[in-house]
N, C-alpha and C positions, 0 to 999 in steps of 0.2 A: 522242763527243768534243765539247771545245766549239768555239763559231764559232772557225774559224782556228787551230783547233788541229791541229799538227805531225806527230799519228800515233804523239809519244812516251808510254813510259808515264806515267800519270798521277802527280803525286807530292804530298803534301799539305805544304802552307808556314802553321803557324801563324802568322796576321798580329795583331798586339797592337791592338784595338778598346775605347775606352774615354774616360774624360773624361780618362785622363793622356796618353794615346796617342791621338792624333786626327787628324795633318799627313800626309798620302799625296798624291802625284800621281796621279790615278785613272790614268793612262796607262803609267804604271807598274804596278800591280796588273793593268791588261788585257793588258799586254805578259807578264806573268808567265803569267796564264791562257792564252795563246797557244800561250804554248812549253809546255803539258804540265803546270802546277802548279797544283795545287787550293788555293784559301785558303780557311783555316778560321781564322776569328776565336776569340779567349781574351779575357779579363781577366785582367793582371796586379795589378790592385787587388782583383775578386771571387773569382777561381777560385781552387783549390788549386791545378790541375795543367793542364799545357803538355792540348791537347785531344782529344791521342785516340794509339795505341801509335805509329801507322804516321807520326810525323812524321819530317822529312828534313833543314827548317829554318825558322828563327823569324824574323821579321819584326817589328821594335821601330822603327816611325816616332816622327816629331816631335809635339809635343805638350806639355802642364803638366807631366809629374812632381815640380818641385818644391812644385807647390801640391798635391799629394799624399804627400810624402815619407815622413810619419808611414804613411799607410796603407800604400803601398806597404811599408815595410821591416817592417810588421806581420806582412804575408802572406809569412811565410819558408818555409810549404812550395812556394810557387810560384818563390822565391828560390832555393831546394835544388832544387825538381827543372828549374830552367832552368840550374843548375851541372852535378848529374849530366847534365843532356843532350847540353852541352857537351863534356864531359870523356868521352862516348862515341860522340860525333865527330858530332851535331848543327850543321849551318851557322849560321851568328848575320850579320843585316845586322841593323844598330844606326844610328841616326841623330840625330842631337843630344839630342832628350830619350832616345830609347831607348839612347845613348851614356852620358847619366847615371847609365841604370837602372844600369846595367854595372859603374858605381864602388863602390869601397868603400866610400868615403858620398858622400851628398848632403845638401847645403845647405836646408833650405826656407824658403819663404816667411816659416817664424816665427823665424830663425836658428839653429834647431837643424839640426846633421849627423846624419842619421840612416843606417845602414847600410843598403848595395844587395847587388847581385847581385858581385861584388868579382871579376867576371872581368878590369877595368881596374883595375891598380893603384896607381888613384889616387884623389883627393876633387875629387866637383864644387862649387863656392862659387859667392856668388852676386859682380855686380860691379855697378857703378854704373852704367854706359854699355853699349850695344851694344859684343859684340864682332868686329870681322872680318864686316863687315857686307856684305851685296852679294852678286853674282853673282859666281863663279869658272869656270876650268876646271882640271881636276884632270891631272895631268901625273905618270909613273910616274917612280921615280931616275934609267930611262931614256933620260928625253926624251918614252916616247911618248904622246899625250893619251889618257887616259882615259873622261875624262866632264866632262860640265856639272855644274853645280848653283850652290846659294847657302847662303849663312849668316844667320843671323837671330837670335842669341840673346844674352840678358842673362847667362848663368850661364856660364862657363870651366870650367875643369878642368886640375890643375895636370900632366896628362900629356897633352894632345890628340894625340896622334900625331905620326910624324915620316916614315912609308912614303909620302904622296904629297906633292904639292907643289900647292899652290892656288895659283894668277894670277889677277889680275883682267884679263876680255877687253879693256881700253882703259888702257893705264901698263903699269907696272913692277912694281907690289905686288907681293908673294907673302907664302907662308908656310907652312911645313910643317904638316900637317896627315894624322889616321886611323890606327886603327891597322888593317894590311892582313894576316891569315895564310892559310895555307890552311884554317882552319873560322870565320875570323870579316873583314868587312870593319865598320868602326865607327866615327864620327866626328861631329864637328858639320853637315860638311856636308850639305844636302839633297839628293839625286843623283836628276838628270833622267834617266833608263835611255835614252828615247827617243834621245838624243844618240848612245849609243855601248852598244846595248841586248848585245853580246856578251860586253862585260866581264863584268856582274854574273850573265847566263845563265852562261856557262864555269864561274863560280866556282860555282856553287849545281851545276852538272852533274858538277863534280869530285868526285864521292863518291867 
């Protein structure tokens, strides 16, 4: 088993490694490997296919995808089989660029919309200004607090979620945000695990 691992079975978490997919909190990943999950890195730019039979669930951090858009929606058997996977009850955590992948299209860099993975149904665009910039804490319909994280991106999306509710830790702000099921958690936000690391284990546990 590895250091500080749980005694659970072992289970493999394909984590998206690549020039589109690049933004992780390593403490995050070591908190995963703790609780019993193996990560096995893919390319959603190079690979065909999700990396190997035995996966459980997919891991799409932060990152460029729209300075890949073209390539990305080229590679549609990696498109198709990260739909079939879903659709046969595969977990999905997504997180701002890996949230884009997810759209029906995306925006890129050279303003064309080119089609995604269209499990979100909606188009990600790009915008002028930062949006929803800063630290948050993520709060369930609830009330009860979820998690930490931040926001950090130029590109929107004309559905971001509406399952949780982001505050900023000092004011008033808020705003709805992610979309939350039982096989997919997905959004702009970047989610600190370390803050409230049972959340995202539970959800990934609930096969």
């Amino acid at each position: 088993p590895l250091p500080g691992h749980r005694g659970k079975e072992l289970r493999n978490i394909a984590v998206a490694r690549d020039e589109a997919f690049c933004f992780y909190y390593q403490e995050n990943l070591e908190l995963l490997e703790r609780n019993g999950w193996k990560l096995v890195p893919f390319s959603p730019l190079r690979d065909r296919h999700l990396p190997c039979a035995g996966i459980s669930a997919v891991l799409l951090g932060g990152g460029y995808p729209e300075a890949y858009a073209r390539e990305l929606s080229e590679n549609k058997a990696m498109l198709s089989e990260l739909r079939t996977a879903y659709r046969q009850g595969t977990k999905i955590l997504a997180e701002c660029g890996g949230f884009l992948y997810l759209h029906e299209t995306l925006e890129g860099l050279d303003g064309v919309s080119y089609p995604m993975a269209g499990l979100i149904k909606a188009k990600g665009y790009r915008t002028e200004k930062l949006s929803r910039f800063g630290y948050i804490i993520l709060y369930g319909k609830d009330g009860q607090r979820l998690a930490r994280g931040h926001e950090f991106h130029y590109w929107d999306s004309t559905l971001p979620g509406r399952d949780l509710r982001a505050v900023k830790p000092f004011g008033t702000r808020g705003w709805d945000c992610m979309h939350v099921t039982e096989k997919m958690i997905a959004g702009f936000p970047h989610l600190y695990d370390g803050a409230n690391p049972d959340w995202n284990l539970k959800f990934l546990e609930s096969m």
